[in-house]
C-alpha positions in Angstrom: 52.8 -11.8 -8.8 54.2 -12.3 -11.8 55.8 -9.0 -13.6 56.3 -8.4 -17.4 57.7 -5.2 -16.8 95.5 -9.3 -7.4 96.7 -12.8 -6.8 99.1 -12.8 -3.9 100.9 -16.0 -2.7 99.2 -18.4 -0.2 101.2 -20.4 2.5 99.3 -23.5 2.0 99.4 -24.6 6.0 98.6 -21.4 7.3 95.4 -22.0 4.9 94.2 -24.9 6.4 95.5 -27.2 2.9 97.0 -30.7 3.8 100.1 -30.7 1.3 100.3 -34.6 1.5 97.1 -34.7 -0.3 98.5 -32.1 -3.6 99.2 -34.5 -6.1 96.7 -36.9 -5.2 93.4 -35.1 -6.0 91.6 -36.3 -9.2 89.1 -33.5 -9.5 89.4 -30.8 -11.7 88.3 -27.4 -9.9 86.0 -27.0 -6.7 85.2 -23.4 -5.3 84.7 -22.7 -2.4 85.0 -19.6 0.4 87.5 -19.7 2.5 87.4 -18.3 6.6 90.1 -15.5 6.1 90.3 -13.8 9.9 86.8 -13.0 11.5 83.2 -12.6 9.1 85.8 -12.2 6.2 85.7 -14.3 3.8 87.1 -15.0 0.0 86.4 -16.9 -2.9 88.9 -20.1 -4.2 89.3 -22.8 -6.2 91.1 -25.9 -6.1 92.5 -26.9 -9.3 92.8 -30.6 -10.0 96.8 -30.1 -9.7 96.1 -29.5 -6.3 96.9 -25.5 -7.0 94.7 -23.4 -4.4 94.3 -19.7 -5.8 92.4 -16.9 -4.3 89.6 -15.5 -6.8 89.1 -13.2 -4.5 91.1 -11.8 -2.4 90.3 -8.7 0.5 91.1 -8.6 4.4 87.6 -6.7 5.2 85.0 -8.1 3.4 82.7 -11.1 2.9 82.4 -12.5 -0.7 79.6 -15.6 -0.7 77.0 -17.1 -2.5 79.3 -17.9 -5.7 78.3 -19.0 -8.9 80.3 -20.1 -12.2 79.5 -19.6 -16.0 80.8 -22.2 -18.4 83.1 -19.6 -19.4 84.4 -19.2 -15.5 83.1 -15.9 -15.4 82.0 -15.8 -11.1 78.8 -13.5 -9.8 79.3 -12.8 -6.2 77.6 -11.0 -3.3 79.7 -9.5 -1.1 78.7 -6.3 1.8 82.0 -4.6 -0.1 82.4 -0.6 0.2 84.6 2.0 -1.0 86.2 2.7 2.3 89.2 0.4 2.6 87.9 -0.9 6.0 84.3 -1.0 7.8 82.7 0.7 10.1 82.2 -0.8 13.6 79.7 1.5 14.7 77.5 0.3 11.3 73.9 -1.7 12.4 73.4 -2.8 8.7 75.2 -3.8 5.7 74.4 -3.4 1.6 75.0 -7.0 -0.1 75.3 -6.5 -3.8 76.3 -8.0 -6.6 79.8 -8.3 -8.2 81.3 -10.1 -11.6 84.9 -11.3 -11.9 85.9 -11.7 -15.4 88.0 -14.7 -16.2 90.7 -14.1 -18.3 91.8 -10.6 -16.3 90.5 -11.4 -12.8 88.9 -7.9 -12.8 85.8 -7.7 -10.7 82.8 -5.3 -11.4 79.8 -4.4 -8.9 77.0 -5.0 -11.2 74.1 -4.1 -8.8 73.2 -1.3 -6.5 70.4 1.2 -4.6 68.8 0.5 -1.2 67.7 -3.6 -1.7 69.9 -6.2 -1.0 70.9 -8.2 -3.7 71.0 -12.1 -3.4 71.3 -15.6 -4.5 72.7 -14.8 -8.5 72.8 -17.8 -10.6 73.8 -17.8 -14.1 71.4 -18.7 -17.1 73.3 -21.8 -19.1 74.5 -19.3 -21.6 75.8 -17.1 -19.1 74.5 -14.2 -20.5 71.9 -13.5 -17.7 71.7 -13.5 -14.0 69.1 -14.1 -11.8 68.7 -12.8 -8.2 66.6 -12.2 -5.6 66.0 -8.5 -4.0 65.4 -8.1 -0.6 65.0 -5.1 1.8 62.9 -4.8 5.1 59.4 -4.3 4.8 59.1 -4.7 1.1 57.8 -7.8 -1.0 60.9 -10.1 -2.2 62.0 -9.6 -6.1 62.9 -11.9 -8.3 65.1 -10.1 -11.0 66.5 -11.6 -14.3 69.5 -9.1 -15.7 71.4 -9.2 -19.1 75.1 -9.4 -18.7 75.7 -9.0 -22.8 75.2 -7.4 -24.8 73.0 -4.9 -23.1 73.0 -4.4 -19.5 69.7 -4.5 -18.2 67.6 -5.4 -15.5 63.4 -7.3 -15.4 61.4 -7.9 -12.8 60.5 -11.1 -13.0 57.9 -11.8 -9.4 56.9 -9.9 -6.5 56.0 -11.9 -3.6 56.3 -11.6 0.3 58.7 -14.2 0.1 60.9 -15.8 -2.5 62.0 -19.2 -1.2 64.0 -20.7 -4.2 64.5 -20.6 -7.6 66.1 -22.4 -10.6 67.2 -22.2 -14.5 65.8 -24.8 -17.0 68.6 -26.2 -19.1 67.4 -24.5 -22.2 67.4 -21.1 -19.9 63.9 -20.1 -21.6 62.1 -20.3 -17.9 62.8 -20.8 -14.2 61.6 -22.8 -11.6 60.1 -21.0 -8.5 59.0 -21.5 -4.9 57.1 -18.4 -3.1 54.4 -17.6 -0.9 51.9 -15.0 -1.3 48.8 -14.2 0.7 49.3 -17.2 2.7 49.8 -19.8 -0.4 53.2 -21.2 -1.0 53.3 -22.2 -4.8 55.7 -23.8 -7.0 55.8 -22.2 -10.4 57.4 -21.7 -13.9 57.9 -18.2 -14.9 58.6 -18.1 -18.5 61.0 -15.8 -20.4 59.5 -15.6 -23.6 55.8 -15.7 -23.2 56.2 -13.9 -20.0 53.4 -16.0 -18.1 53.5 -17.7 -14.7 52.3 -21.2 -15.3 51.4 -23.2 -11.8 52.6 -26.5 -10.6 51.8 -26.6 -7.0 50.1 -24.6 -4.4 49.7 -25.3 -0.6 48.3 -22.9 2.4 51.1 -22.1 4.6 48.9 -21.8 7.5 47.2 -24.6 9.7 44.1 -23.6 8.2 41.9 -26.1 6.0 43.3 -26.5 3.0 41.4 -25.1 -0.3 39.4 -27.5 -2.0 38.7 -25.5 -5.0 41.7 -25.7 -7.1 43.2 -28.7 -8.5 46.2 -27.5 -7.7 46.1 -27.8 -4.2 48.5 -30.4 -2.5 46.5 -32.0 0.3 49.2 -34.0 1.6 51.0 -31.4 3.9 50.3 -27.7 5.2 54.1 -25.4 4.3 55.5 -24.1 2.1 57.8 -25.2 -1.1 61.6 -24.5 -1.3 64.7 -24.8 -3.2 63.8 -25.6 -6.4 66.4 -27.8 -8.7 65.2 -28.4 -12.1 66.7 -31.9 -13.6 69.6 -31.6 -16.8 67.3 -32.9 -18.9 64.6 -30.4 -18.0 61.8 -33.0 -17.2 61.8 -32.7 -13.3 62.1 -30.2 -10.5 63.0 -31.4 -7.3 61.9 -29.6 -4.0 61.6 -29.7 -0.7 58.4 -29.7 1.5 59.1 -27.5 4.6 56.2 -28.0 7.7 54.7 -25.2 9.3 54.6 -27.8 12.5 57.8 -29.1 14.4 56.5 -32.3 14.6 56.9 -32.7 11.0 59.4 -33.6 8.3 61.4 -31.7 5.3 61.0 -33.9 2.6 62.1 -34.2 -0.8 59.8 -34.8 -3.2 60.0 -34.9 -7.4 57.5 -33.5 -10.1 57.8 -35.1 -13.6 56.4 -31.6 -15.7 54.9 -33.8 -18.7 52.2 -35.7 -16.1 52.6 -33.5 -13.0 53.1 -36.9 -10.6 55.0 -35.8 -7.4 57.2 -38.5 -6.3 58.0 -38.4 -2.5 61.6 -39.8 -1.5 61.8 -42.5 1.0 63.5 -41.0 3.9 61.6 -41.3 6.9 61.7 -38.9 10.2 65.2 -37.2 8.5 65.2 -33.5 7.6 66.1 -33.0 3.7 68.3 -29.9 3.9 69.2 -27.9 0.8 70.9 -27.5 -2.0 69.4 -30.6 -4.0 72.2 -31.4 -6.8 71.2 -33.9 -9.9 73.2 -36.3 -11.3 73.6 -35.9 -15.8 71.5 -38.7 -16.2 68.8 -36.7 -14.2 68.2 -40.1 -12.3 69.7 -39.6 -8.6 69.4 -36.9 -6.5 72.3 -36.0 -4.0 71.7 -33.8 -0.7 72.2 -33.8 3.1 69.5 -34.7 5.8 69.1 -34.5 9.3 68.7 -37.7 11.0 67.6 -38.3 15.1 67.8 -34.6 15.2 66.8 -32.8 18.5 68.3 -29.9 20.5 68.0 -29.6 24.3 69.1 -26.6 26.6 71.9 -27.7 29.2 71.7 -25.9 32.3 74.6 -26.6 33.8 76.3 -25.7 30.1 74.6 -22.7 29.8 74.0 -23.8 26.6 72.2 -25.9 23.9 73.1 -29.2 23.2 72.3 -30.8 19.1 72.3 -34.6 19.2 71.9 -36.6 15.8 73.8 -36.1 12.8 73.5 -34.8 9.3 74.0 -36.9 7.0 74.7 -37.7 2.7 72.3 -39.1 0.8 71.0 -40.5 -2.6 67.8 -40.6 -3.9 66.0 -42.1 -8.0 62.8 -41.2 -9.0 61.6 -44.4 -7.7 61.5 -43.0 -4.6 64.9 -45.4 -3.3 67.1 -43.7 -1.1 70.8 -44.8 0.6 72.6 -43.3 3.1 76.0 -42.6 1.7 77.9 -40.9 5.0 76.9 -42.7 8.5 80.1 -41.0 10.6 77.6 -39.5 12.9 78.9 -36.1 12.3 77.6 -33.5 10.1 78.3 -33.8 6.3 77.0 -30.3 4.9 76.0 -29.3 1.3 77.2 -32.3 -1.1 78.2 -32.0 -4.9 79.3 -34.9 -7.5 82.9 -34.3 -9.0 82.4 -34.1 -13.2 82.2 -37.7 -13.5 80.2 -38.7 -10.5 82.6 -40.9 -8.9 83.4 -38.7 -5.6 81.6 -36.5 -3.9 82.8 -33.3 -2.0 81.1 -32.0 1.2 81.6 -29.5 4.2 82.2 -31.6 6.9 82.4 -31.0 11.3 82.7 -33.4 13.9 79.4 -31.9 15.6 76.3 -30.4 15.1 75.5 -26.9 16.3 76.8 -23.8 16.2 80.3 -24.1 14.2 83.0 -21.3 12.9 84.1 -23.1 10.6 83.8 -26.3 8.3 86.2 -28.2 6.5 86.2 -29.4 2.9 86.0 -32.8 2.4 85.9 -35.7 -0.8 84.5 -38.8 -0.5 84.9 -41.8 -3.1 81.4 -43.1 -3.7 83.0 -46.9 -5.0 84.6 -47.5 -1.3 83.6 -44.5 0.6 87.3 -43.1 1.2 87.2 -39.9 2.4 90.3 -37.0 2.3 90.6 -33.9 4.3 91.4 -31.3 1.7 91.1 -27.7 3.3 90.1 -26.9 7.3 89.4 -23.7 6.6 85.9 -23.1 5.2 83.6 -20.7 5.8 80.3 -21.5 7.8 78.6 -19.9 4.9 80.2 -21.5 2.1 78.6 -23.2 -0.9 80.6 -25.6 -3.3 81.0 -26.2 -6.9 82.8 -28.8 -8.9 83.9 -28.1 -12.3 
C-alpha cells in the first residue's frame, strides 16, 4: 500500500590487519565492521594508505548496516542505549538509526519510538534516508526522511513484508520488492507524483497463478528481493526467491523502457544478495551458491554444508563467469572505483562462522590478498 501521507589508537595485529600488505593496497577507502569482542561490533575504513581508523568506536554495542553519502556522512543502525553497558537479563533489543558527521566524527541518533529501524540508504544527494520499520505484529514500513534542511519523516509503503528496496540515480523514485495479501510485487514508488507504478507481481503461494493481470510473472511461484537499480537508471536487477526447496534464486534483469526480464545464466546455483552494478550498467557482480546441500551428522551432533559460494559476473545478455572457484565461501562482493579488483568476505567453509575475513581480488589475474581477519559475520562492504 502505497502512502502519500573519539578515535583511539589501534594495534594493527591485535586487529586482525596484515602489516606486510600497508603500503601495497591500491584502493582508496573500503568500510567495513569489524568483530570487536563478542556481538560487538564497529564501523572502519581502510584508507588507500593502508590507514585503518575506527568510525565508530564502543566496547558494548553493535553498529551494522552502514551506508556512505558522497560527502562521507555514515547512517548506521546500531541496538545503542544510554546505559554505558547492557542488560543481560534484556529478551529484546531497539535498533535505531544514527548519523556520523564527517568533518567532526560526531554521531547523532536520528530515529526512535517502539519500531525497529533498518536497512538506511542514502538518496544520491544525501539529503534523504530511506529505511525500513519493523516491529512484531505490525505491517513493515518503508520510510523516506529529510536530513536537510528540515528534519522530517514520510511514509512511503505499508506492507506485510518489505523485502528490498533501492534509489534511482536521479533519487526522484525507488525501486521496491514486497508482498502483500499473498502477491510479491516489484514496484516504483515515486517521490514526486506520489504513485506506486507496478513492474512485476507473482503469488507467493503454490496456488495457480492469476491470469488476469498482465503483470503476472508465470515463470515461477516466490517472491521478488533485493532490488538494485542500474547507474544509468534503465534497469533493476533482482532476485527470484522460490517458495519450494527444489528450486533456484536467480537473478534476473528488467529494462524499464520495454519491461523484458532478462534471466542470468547460472544454472542450479543460488544468487545471494547484495547485487552491485558496474558504471557502465553492463555487468552485474554478486555471490552464489553452487552444489549447495546441508546434511545432519549424527555422530557430529551437528550439520554438515557441502558446496561453496562463490563470485560471479553477469551482462544483460544473460552471460555469466565464475570469477572465485576456491571452493570456499566468498561473501558479499564490491568493485574497487575503477573496477579492476574486487573485495569480498571470505571463510574457508560454509556454515555457521564467527567471523569472516576481508579479502581483494585482482580481476586481470585473479590475485587475491588477505587484508583484515577480523570481520564481522554481519558485515556489509563499501568501496569508495
Amino acid at each position: 500500500m502505497f502512502r502519500n501521507n573519539l578515535r583511539l589508537p589501534l594495534k594493527l595485529i591485535a586487529l586482525g590487519i596484515s602489516s606486510s600488505l600497508m603500503m601495497n593496497a591500491s584502493y582508496a577507502e573500503i568500510i567495513f565492521n569489524a568483530k570487536v569482542m563478542g556481538p560487538v561490533t564497529n564501523i572502519y575504513s581502510m584508507k588507500e594508505s593502508g590507514e585503518l581508523k575506527a568510525l565508530t568506536q564502543n566496547k558494548y554495542w553493535r553498529d551494522v548496516q552502514q551506508d556512505v553519502s558522497q560527502t562521507g556522512q555514515v547512517i548506521f543502525v546500531s541496538n545503542r542505549q544510554d546505559e554505558l553497558k547492557p542488560d543481560i537479563h534484556r529478551t529484546s533489543e531497539s535498533l535505531h538509526l544514527y548519523l556520523r558527521q564527517s568533518a567532526t566524527g560526531h554521531v547523532e541518533q536520528i530515529t526512535d519510538g517502539s519500531f525497529n529501524s533498518v536497512e538506511p540508504l542514502f538518496s544520491p544527494n544525501g539529503q534523504y534516508v530511506v529505511y525500513k520499520r519493523v516491529a512484531k505484529g505490525k505491517p513493515n514500513e518503508l520510510v523516506v526522511k529529510s536530513l536537510s534542511p528540515v528534519n522530517s519523516s514520510q511514509v512511503l509503503l505499508l506492507a506485510s513484508q518489505v523485502t528490498g528496496f533501492s534509489w534511482s540515480p536521479s533519487g526522484d523514485s525507488i525501486a521496491v520488492t514486497y508482498v502483500e495479501s499473498g502477491i510479491s510485487k516489484l514496484s516504483l514508488l515515486g517521490l514526486t507524483n506520489q504513485q506506486e507504478t507496478n513492474l512485476l507481481r507473482v503469488q507467493w503461494s503454490s496456488k495457480e497463478l492469476e491470469s488476469t493481470s498482465n503483470k503476472m510473472d508465470d515463470v515461477f511461484s516466490g517472491q521478488y528481493v533485493s532490488p538494485s537499480f542500474s547507474p544509468d537508471g534503465q534497469y533493476i536487477a533482482f532476485i527470484r526467491h522460490p517458495n519450494q526447496q527444489s528450486s533456484f534464486r536467480q537473478l534476473s534483469v528488467i529494462h524499464l523502457e520495454t519491461e523484458k526480464v532478462v534471466n542470468m545464466a547460472l544454472p542450479k546455483a543460488q544468487v545471494q544478495a547484495p547485487i552491485q552494478w558496474n558504471d557502465a550498467s553492463d555487468q552485474l557482480l554478486y555471490s552464489a551458491l553452487v552444489n549447495y546441500r546441508f546434511r545432519y551428522d549424527e555422530s557430529k551432533m551437528d550439520r554438515v554444508y557441502e558446496g561453496a559460494m562463490e563470485v560471479f559476473e553477469s551482462n544483460l545478455k544473460g552471460q555469466t563467469k565464475q570469477l572465485t572457484n576456491s571452493g570456499a565461501m566468498h561473501f558479499r562482493p564490491v568493485y574497487s572505483p575503477d573496477e579492476r579488483q574486487i573485495a569480498y568476505l571470505f571463510s574457508d567453509r560454509l556454515g555457521d562462522n564467527r567471523q569472516f575475513a576481508l579479502r581483494v581480488m585482482t580481476l586481470a589475474d585473479a590475485h587475491e590478498k588477505e587484508l583484515f581477519n577480523k570481520v564481522s559475520v554481519q558485515s556489509t562492504l563499501i568501496w569508495r
